[in-house]
SEFIZA-3560 file (N, C-alpha, C; in Angstrom, 3 decimals):
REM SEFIZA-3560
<numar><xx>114.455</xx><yy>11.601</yy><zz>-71.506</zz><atom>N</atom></numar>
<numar><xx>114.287</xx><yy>11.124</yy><zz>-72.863</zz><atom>CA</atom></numar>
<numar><xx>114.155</xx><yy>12.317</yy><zz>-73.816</zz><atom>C</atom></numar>
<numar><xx>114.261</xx><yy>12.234</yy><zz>-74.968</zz><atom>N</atom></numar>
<numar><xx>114.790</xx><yy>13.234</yy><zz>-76.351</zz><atom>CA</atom></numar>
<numar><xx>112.756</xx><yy>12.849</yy><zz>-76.401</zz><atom>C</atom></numar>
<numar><xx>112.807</xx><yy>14.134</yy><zz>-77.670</zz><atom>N</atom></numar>
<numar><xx>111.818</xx><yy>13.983</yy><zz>-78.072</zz><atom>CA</atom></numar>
<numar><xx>111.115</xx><yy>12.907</yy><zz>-79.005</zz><atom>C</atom></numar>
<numar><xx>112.298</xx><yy>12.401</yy><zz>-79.713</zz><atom>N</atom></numar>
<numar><xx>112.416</xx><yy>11.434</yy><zz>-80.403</zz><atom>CA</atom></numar>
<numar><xx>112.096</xx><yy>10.186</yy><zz>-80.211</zz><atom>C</atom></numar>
<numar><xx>112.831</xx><yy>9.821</yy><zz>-79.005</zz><atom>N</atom></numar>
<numar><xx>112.612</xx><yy>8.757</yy><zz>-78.129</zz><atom>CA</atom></numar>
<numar><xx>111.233</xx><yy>8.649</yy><zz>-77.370</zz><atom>C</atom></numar>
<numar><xx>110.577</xx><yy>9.800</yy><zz>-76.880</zz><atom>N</atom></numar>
<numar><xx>109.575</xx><yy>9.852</yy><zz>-75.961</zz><atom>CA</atom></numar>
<numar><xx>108.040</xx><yy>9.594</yy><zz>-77.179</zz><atom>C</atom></numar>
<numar><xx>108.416</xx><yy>9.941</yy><zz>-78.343</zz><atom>N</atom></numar>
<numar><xx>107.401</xx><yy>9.462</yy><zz>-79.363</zz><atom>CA</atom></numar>
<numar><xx>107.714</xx><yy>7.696</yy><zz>-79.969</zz><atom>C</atom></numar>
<numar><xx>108.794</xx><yy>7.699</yy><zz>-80.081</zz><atom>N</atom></numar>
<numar><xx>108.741</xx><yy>6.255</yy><zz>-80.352</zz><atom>CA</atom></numar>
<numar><xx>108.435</xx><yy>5.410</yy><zz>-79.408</zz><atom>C</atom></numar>
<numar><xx>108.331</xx><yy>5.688</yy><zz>-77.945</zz><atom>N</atom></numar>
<numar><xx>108.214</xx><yy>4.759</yy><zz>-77.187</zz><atom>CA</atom></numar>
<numar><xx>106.150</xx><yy>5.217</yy><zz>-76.754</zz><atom>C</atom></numar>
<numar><xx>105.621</xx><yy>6.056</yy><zz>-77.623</zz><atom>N</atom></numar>
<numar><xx>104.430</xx><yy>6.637</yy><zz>-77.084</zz><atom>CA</atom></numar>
<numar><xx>103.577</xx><yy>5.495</yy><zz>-78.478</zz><atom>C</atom></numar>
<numar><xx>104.463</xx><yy>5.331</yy><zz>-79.776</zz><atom>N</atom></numar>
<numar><xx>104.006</xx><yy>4.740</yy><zz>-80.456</zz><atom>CA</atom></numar>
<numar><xx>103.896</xx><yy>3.148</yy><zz>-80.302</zz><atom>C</atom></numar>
<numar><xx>104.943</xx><yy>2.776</yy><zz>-79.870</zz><atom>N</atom></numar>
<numar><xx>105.107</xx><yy>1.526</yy><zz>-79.194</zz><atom>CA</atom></numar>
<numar><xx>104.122</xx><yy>1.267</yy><zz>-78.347</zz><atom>C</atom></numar>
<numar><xx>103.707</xx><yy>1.849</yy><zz>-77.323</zz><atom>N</atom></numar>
<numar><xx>102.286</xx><yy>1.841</yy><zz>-76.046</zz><atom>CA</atom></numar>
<numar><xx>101.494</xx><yy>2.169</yy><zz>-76.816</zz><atom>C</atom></numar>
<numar><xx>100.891</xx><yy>2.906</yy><zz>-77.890</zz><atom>N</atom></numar>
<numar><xx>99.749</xx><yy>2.950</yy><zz>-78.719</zz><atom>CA</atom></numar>
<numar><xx>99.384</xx><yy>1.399</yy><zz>-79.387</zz><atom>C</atom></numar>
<numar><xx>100.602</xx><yy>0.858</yy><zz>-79.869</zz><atom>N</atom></numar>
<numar><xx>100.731</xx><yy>-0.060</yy><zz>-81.211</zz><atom>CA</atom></numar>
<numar><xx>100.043</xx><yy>-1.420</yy><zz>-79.863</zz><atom>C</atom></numar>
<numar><xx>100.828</xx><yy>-1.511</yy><zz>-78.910</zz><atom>N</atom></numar>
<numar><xx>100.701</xx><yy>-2.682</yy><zz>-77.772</zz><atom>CA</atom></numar>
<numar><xx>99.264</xx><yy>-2.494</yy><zz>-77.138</zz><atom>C</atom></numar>
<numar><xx>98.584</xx><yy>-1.450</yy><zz>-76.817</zz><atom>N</atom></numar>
<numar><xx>97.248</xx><yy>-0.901</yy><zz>-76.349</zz><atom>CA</atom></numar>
<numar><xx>95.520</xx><yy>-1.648</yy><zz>-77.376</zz><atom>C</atom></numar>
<numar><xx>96.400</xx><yy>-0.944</yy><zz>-78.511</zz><atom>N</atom></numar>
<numar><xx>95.495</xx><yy>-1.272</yy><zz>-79.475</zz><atom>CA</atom></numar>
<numar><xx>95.931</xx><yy>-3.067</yy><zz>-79.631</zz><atom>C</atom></numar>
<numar><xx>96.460</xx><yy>-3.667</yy><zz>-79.669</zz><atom>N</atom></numar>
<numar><xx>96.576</xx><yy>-5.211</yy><zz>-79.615</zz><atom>CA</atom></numar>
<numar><xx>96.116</xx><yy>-5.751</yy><zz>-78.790</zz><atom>C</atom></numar>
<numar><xx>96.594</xx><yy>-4.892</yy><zz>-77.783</zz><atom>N</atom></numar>
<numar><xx>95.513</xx><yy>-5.651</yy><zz>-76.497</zz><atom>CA</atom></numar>
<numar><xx>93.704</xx><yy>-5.540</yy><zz>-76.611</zz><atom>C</atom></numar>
<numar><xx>93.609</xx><yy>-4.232</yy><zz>-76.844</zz><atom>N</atom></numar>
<numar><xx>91.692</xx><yy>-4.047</yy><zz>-77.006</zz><atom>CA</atom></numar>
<numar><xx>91.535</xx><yy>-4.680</yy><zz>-78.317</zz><atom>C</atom></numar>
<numar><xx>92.355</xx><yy>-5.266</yy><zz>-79.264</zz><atom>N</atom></numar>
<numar><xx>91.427</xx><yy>-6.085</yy><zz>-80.425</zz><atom>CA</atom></numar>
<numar><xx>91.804</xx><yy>-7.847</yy><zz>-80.547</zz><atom>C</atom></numar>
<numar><xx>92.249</xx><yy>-7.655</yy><zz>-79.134</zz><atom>N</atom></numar>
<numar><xx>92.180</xx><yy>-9.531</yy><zz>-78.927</zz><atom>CA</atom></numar>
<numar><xx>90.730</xx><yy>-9.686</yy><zz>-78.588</zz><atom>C</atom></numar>
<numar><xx>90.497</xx><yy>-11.607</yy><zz>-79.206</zz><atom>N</atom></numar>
<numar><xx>88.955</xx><yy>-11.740</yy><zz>-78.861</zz><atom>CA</atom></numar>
<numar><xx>88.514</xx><yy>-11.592</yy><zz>-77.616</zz><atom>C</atom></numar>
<numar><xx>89.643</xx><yy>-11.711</yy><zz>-76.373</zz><atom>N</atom></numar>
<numar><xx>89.173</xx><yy>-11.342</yy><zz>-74.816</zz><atom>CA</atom></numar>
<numar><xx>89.550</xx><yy>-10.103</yy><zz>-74.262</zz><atom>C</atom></numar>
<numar><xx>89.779</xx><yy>-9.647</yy><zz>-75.061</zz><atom>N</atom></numar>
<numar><xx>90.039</xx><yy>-7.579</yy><zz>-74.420</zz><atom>CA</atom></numar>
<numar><xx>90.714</xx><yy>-8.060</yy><zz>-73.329</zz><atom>C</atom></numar>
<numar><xx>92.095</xx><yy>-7.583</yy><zz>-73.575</zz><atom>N</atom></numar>
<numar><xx>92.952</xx><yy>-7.888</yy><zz>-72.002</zz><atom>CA</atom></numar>
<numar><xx>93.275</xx><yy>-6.359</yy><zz>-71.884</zz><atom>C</atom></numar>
<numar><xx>92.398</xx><yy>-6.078</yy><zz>-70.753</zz><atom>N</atom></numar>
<numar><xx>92.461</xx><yy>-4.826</yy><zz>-69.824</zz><atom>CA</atom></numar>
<numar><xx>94.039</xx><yy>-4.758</yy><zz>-69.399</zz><atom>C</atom></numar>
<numar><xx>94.328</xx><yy>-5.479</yy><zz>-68.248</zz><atom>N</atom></numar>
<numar><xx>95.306</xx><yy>-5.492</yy><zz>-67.217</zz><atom>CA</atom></numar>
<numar><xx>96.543</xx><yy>-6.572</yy><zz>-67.565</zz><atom>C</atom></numar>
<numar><xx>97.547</xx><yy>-5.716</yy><zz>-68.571</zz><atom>N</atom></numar>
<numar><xx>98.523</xx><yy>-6.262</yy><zz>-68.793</zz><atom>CA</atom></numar>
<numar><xx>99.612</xx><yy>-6.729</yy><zz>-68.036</zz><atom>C</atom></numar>
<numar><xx>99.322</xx><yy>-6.615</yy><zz>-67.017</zz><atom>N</atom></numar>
<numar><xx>100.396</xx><yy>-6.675</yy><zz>-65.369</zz><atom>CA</atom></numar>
<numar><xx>99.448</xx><yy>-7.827</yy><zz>-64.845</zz><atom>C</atom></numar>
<numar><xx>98.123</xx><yy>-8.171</yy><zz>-64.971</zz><atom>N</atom></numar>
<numar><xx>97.552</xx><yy>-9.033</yy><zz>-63.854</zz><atom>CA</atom></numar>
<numar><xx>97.634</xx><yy>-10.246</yy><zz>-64.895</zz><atom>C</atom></numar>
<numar><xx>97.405</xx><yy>-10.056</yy><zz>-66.454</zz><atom>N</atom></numar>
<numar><xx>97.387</xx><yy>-11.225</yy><zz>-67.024</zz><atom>CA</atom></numar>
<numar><xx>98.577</xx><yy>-11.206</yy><zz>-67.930</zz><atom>C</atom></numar>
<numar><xx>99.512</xx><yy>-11.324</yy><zz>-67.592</zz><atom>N</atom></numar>
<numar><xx>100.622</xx><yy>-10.968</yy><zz>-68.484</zz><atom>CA</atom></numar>
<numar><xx>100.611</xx><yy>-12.081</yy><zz>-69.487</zz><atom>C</atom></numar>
<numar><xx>100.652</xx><yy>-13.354</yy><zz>-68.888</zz><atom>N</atom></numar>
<numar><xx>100.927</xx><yy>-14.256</yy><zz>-70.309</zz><atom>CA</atom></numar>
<numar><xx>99.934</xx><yy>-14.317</yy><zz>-71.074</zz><atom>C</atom></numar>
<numar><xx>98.672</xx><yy>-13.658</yy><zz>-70.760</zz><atom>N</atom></numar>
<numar><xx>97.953</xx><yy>-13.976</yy><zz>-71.813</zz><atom>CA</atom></numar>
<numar><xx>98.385</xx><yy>-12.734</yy><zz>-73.085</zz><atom>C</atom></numar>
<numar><xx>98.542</xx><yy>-11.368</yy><zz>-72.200</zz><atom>N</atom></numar>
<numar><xx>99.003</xx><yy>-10.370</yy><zz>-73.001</zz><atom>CA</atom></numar>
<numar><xx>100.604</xx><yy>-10.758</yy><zz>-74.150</zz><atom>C</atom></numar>
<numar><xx>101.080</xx><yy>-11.528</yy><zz>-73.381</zz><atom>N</atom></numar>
<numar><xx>102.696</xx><yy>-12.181</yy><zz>-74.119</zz><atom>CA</atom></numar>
<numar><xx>102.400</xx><yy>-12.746</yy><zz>-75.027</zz><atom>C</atom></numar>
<numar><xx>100.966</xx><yy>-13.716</yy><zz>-74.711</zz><atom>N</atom></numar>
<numar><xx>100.617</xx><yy>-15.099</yy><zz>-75.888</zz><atom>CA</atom></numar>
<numar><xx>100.121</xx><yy>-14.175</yy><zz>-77.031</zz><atom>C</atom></numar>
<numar><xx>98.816</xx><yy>-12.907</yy><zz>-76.987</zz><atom>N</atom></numar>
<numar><xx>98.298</xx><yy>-12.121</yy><zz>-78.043</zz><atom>CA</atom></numar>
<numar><xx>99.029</xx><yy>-11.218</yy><zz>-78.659</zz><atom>C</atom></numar>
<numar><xx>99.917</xx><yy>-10.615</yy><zz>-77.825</zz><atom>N</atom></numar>
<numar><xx>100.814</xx><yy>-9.422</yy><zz>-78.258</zz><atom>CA</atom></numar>
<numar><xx>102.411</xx><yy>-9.397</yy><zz>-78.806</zz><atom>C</atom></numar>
<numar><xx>102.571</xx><yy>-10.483</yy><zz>-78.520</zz><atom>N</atom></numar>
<numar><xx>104.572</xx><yy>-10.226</yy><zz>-78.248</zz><atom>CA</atom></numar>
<numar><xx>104.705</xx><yy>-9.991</yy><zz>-79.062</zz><atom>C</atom></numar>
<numar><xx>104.986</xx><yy>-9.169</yy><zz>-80.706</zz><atom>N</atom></numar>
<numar><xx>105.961</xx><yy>-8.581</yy><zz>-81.087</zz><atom>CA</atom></numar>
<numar><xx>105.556</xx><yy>-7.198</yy><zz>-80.931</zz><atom>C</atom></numar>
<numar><xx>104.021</xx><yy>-6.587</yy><zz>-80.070</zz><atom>N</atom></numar>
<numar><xx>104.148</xx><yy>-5.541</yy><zz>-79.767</zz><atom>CA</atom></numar>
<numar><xx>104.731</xx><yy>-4.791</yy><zz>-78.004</zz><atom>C</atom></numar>
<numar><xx>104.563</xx><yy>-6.376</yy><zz>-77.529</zz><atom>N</atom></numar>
<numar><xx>104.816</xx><yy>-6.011</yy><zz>-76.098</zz><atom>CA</atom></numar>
<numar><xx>106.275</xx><yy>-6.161</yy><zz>-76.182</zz><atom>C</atom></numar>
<numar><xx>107.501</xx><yy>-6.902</yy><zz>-77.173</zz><atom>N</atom></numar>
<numar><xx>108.805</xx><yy>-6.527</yy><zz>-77.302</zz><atom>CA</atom></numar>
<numar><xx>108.816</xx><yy>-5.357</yy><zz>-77.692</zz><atom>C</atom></numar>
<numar><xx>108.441</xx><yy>-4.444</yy><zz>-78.895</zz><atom>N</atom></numar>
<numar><xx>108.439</xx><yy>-3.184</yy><zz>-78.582</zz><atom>CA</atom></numar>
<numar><xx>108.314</xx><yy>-2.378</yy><zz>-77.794</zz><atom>C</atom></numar>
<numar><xx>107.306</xx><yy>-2.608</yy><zz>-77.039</zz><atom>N</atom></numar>
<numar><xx>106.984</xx><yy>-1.405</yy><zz>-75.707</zz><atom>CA</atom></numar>
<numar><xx>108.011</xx><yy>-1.289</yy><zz>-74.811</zz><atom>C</atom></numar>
<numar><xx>108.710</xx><yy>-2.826</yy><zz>-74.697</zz><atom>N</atom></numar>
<numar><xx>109.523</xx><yy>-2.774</yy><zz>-73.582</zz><atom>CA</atom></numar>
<numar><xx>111.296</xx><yy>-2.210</yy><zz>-74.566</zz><atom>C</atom></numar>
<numar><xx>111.068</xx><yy>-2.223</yy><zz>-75.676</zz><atom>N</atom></numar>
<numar><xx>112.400</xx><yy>-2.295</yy><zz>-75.882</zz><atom>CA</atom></numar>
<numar><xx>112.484</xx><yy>-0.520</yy><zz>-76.204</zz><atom>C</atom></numar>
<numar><xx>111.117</xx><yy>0.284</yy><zz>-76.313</zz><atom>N</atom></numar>
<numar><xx>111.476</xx><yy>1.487</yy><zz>-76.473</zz><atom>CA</atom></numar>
<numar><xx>110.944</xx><yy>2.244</yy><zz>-75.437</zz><atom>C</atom></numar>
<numar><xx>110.419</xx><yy>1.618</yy><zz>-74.891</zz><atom>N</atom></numar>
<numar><xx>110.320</xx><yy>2.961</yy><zz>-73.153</zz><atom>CA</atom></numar>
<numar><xx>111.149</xx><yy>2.069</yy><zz>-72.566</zz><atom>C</atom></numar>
<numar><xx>111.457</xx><yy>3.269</yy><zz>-71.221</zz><atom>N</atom></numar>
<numar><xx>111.561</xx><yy>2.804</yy><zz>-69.789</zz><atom>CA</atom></numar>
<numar><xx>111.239</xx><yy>2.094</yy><zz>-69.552</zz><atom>C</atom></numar>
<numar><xx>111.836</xx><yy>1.445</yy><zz>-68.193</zz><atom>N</atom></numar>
<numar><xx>110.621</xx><yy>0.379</yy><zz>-67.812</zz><atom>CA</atom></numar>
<numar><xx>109.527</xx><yy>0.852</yy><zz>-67.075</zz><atom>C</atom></numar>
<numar><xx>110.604</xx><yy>2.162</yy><zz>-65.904</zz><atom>N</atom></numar>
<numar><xx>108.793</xx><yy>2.610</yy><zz>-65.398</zz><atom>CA</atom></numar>
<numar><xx>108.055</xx><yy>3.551</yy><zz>-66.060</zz><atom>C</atom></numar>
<numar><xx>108.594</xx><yy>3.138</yy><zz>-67.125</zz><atom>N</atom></numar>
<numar><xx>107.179</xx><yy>3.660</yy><zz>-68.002</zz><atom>CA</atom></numar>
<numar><xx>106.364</xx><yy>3.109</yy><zz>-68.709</zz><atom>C</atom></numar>
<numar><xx>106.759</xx><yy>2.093</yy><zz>-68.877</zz><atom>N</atom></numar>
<numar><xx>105.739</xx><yy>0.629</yy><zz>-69.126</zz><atom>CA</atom></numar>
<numar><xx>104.842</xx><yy>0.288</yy><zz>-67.683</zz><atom>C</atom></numar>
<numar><xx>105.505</xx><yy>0.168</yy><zz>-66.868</zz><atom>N</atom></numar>
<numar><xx>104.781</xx><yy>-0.169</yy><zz>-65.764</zz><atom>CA</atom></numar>
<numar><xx>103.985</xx><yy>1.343</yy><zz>-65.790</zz><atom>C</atom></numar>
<numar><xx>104.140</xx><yy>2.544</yy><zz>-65.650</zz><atom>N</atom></numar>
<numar><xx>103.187</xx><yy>3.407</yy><zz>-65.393</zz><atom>CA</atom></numar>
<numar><xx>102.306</xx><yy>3.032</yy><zz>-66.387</zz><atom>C</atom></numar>
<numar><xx>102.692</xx><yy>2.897</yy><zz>-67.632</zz><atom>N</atom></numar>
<numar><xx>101.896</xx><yy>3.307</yy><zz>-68.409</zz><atom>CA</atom></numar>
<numar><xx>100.652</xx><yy>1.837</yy><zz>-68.692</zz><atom>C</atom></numar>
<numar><xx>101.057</xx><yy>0.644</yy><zz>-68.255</zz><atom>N</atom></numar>
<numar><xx>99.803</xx><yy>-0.310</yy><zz>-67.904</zz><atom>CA</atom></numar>
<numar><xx>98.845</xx><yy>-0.186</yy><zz>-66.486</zz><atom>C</atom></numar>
<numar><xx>99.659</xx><yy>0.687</yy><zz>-65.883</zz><atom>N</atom></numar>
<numar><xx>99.323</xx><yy>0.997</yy><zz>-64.427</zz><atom>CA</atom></numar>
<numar><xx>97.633</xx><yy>1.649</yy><zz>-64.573</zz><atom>C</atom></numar>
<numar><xx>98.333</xx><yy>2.778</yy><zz>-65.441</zz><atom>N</atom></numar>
<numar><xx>97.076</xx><yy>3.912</yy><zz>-65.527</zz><atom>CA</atom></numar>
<numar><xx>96.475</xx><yy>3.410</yy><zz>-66.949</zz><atom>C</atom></numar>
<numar><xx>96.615</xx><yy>2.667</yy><zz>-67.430</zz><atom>N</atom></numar>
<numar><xx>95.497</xx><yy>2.126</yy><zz>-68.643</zz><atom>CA</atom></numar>
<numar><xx>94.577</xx><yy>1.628</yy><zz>-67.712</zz><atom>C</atom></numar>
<numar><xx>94.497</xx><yy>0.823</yy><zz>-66.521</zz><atom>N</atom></numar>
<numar><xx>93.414</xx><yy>0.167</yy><zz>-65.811</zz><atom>CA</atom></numar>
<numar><xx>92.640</xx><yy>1.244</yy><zz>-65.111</zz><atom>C</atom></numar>
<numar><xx>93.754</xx><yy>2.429</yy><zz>-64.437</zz><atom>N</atom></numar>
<numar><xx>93.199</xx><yy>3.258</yy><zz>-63.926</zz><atom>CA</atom></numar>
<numar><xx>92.230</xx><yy>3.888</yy><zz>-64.278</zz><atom>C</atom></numar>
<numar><xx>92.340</xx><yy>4.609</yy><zz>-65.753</zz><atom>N</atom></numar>
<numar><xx>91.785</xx><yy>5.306</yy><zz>-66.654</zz><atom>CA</atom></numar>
<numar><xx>90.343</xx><yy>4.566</yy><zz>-67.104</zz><atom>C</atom></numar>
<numar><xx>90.693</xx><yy>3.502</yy><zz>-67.133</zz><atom>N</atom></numar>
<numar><xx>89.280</xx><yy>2.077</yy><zz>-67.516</zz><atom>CA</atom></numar>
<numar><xx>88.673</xx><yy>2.568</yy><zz>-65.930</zz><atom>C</atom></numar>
<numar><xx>88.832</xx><yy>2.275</yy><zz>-65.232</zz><atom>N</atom></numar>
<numar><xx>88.306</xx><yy>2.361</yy><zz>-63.696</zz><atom>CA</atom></numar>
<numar><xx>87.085</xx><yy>3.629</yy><zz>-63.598</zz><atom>C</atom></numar>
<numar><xx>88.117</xx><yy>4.638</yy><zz>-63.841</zz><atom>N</atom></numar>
<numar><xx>87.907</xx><yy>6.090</yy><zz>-63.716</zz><atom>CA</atom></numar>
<numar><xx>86.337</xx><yy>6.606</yy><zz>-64.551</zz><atom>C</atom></numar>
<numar><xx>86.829</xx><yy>5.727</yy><zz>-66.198</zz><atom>N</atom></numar>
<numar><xx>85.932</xx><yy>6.257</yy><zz>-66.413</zz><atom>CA</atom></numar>
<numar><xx>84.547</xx><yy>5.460</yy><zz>-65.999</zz><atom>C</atom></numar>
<numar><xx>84.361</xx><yy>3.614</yy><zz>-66.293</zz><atom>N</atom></numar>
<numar><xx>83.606</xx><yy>3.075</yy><zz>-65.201</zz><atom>CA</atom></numar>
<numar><xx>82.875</xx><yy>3.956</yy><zz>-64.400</zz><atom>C</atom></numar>
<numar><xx>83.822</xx><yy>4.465</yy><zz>-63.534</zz><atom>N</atom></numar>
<numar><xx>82.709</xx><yy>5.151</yy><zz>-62.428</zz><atom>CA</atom></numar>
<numar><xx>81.995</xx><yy>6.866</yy><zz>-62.774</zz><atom>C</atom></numar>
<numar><xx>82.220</xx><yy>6.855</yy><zz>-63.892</zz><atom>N</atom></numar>
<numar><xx>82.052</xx><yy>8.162</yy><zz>-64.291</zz><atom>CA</atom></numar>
<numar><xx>80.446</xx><yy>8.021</yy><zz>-64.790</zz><atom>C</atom></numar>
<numar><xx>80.745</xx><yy>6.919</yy><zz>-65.679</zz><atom>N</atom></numar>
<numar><xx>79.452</xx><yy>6.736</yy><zz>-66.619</zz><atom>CA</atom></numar>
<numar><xx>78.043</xx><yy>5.742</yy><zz>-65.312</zz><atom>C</atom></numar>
<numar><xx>78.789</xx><yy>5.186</yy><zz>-64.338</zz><atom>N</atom></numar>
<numar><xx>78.241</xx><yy>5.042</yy><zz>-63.406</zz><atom>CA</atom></numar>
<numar><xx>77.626</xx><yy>6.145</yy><zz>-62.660</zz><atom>C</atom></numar>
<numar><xx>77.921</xx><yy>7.313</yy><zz>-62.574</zz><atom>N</atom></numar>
<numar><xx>77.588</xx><yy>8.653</yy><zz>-62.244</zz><atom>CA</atom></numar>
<numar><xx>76.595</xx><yy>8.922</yy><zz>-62.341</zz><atom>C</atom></numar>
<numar><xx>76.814</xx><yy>9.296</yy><zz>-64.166</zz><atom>N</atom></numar>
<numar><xx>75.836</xx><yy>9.679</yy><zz>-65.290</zz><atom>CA</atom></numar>
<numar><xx>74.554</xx><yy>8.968</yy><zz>-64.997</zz><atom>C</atom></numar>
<numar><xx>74.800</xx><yy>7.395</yy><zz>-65.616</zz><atom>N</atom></numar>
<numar><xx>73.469</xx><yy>6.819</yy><zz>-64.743</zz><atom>CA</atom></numar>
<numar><xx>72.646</xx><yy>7.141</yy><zz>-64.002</zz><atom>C</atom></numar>
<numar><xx>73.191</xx><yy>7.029</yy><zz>-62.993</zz><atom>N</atom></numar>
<numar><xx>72.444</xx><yy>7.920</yy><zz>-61.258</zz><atom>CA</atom></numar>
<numar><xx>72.543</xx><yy>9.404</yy><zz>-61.331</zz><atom>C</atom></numar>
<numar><xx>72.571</xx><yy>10.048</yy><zz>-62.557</zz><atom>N</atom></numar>
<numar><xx>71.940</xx><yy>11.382</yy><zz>-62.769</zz><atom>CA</atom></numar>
<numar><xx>72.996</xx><yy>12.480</yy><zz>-62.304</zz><atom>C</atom></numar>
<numar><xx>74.673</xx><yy>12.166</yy><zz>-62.266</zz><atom>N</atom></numar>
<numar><xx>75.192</xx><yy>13.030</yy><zz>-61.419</zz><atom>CA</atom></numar>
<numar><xx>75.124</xx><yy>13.671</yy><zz>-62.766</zz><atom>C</atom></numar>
<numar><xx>75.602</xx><yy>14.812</yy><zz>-62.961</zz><atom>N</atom></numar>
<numar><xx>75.862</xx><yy>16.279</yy><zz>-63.983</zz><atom>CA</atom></numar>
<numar><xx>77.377</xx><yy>16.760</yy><zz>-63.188</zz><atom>C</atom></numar>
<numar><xx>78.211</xx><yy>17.022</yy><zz>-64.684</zz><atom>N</atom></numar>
<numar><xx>79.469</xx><yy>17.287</yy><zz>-63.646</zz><atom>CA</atom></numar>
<numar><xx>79.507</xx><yy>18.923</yy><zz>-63.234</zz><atom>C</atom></numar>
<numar><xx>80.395</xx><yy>19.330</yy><zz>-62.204</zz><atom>N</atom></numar>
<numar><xx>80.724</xx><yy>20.638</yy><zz>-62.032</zz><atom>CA</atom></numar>
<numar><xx>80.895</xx><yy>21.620</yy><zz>-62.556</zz><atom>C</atom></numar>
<numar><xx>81.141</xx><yy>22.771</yy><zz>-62.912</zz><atom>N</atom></numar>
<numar><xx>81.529</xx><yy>23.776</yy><zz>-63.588</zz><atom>CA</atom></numar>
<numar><xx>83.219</xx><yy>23.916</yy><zz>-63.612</zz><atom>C</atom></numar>
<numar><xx>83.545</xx><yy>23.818</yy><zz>-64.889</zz><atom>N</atom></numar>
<numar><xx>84.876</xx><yy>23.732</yy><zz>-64.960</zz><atom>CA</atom></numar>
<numar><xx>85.989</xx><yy>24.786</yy><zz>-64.148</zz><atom>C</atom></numar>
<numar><xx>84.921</xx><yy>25.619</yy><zz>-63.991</zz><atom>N</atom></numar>
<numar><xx>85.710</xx><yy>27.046</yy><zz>-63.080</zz><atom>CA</atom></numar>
<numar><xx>85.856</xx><yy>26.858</yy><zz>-61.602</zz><atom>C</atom></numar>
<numar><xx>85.324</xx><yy>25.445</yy><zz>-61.151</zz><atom>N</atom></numar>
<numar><xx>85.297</xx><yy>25.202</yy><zz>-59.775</zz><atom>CA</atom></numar>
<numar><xx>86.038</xx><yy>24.324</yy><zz>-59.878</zz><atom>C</atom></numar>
<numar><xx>87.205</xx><yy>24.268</yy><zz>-60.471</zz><atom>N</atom></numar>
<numar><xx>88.732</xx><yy>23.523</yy><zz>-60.190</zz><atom>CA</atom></numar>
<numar><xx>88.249</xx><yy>22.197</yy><zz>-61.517</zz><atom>C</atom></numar>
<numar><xx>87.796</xx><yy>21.315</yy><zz>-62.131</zz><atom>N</atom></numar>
<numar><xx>88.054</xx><yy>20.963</yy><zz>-63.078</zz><atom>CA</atom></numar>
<numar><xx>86.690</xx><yy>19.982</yy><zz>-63.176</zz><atom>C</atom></numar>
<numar><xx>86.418</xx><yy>18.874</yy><zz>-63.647</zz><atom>N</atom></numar>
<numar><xx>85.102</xx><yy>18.396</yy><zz>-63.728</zz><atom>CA</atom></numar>
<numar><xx>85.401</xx><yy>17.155</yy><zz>-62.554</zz><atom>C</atom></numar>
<numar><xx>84.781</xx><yy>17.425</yy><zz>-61.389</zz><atom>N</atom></numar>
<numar><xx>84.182</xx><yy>16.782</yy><zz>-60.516</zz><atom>CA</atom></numar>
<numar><xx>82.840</xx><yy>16.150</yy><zz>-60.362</zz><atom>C</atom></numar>
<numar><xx>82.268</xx><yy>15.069</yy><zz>-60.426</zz><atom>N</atom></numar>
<numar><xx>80.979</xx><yy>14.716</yy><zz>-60.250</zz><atom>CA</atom></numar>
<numar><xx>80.026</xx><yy>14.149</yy><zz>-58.942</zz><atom>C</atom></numar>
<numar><xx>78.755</xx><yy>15.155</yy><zz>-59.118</zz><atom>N</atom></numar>
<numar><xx>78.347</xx><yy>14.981</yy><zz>-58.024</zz><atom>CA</atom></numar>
<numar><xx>76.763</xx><yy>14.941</yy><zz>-58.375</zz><atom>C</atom></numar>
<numar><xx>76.283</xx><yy>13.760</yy><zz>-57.069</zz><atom>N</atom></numar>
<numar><xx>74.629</xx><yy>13.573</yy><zz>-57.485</zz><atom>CA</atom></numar>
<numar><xx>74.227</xx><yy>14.478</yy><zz>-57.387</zz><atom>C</atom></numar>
<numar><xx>72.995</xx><yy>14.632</yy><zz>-57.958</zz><atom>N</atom></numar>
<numar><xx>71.683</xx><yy>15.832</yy><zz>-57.823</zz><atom>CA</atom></numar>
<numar><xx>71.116</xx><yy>15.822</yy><zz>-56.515</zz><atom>C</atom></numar>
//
């Protein structure tokens, strides 16, 4: 993809992202609940699909859950007191006290 293309289709997944987190039921997982995402979103989820890839739609709902997950267990961490690593020991890893 051109540079051109790789921003219009980054704006498209921004524009569809943000529709999804300001429906009244926050639809996380646009792959597990699709019609509900079709019923709140469709003239942004026709965009997404009409300006990316497809596996880049699929990546890119893939790792929106991931990223939700990730951080989940991060702040789950925090909680239980982990403190992360030193960035010089390969990047921020977290680990209990």
């Amino acid at each position: 993809m051109k540079r051109e293309e790789r921003r219009k289709c980054w704006e498209a997944r921004d524009a569809y992202f943000t529709c999804l987190d300001r429906s009244p039921t926050k639809i996380l997982d646009p792959i597990k609940d699709a019609a509900a995402a079709k019923e709140k979103c469709a003239a942004q989820d026709t965009a997404f699909d009409r300006d990316c890839a497809s596996s880049w739609v699929v990546y890119f709902k893939q790792k929106r859950v991931a990223d939700w997950e990730r951080e989940q267990k991060i702040l789950k961490l925090q909680r239980e007191g982990a403190v992360p690593m030193d960035e010089a020991n390969g990047g921020k890893k977290w680990f209990s006290k």
